[in-house]
N, C-alpha and C positions, 0 to 999 in steps of 0.2 A: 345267316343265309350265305351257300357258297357264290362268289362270285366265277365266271365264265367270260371269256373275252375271244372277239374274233379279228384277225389280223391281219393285215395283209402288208406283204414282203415287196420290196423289189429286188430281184437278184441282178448279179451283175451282166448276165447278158440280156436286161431292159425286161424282161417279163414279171410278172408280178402271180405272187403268191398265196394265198387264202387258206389261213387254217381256224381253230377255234382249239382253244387250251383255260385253263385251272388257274395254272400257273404262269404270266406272261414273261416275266424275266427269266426264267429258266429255258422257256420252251423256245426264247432268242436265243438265249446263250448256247443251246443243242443244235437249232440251224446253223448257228456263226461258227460252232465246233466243229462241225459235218459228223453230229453222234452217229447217225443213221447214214449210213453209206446205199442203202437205196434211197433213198428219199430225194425227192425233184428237186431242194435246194442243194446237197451236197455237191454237184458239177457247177453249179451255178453261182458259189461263194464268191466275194462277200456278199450277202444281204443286209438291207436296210428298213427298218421298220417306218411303213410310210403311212400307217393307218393303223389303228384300234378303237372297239367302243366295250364296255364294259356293259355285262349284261347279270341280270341274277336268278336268270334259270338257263338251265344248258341247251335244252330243250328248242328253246326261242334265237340262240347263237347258232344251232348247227342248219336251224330252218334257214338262217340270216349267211350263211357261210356259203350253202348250196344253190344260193339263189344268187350270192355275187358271183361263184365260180361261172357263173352262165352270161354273166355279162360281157359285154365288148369292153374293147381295153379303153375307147373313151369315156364311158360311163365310169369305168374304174378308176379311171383316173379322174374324173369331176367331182365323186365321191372324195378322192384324196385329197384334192385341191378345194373341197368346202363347199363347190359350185353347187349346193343342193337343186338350185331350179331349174341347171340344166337336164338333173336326171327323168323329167317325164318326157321331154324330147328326145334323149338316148334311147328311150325303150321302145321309142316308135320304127317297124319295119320299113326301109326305103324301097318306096317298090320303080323298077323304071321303064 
C-alpha cells in the first residue's frame, strides 16, 4: 500500500503551508530548493517542516489537506503544537 502524507510548512515570513505528497523527503527538499518558481513557498524560503501525518490512501490526505487550508492560523498551529483539545473550541465562530 502506497503511503501519502500531508504537510505543513512554515515559511519564513511566519505563514504556514499545506500540501499532500508520495514522497515526503523529496517534496521538502523541492520547497527548500525553490524547484517551482511559481509556487507560494519559493518568495518565502527557508521553510521548515512543522507538521506531518502519514496516511495510506491519498484520497483521505487531500480530503484532510483542504479542510486544514480553511483553518485559522490558531487552529493550525494547536494542530502543530499537539494541543488536540484545543481544536473543537477553534472551530467555533465568535460571534459579537
Amino acid at each position: 500500500m502506497k503511503k501519502s502524507y500531508l504537510y505543513i510548512l512554515k515559511c519564513s515570513d511566519g505563514t504556514y503551508y499545506t500540501g499532500v505528497t508520495s514522497n515526503l523527503g523529496n517534496r521538502i527538499q523541492e520547497h527548500a530548493e525553490g524547484k517551482y518558481p511559481s509556487s507560494y513557498t519559493f518568495w518565502r524560503r527557508p521553510v521548515v517542516l512543522v507538521f506531518y501525518s502519514e496516511f495510506t490512501c491519498i484520497k483521505i490526505a487531500i480530503e484532510k489537506e483542504k479542510q486544514i487550508k480553511k483553518w485559522s492560523r490558531a487552529k493550525k498551529e494547536a494542530l502543530i503544537e499537539e494541543n488536540y483539545h484545543l481544536l473543537p473550541n477553534l472551530a467555533k465562530k465568535k460571534f459579537q
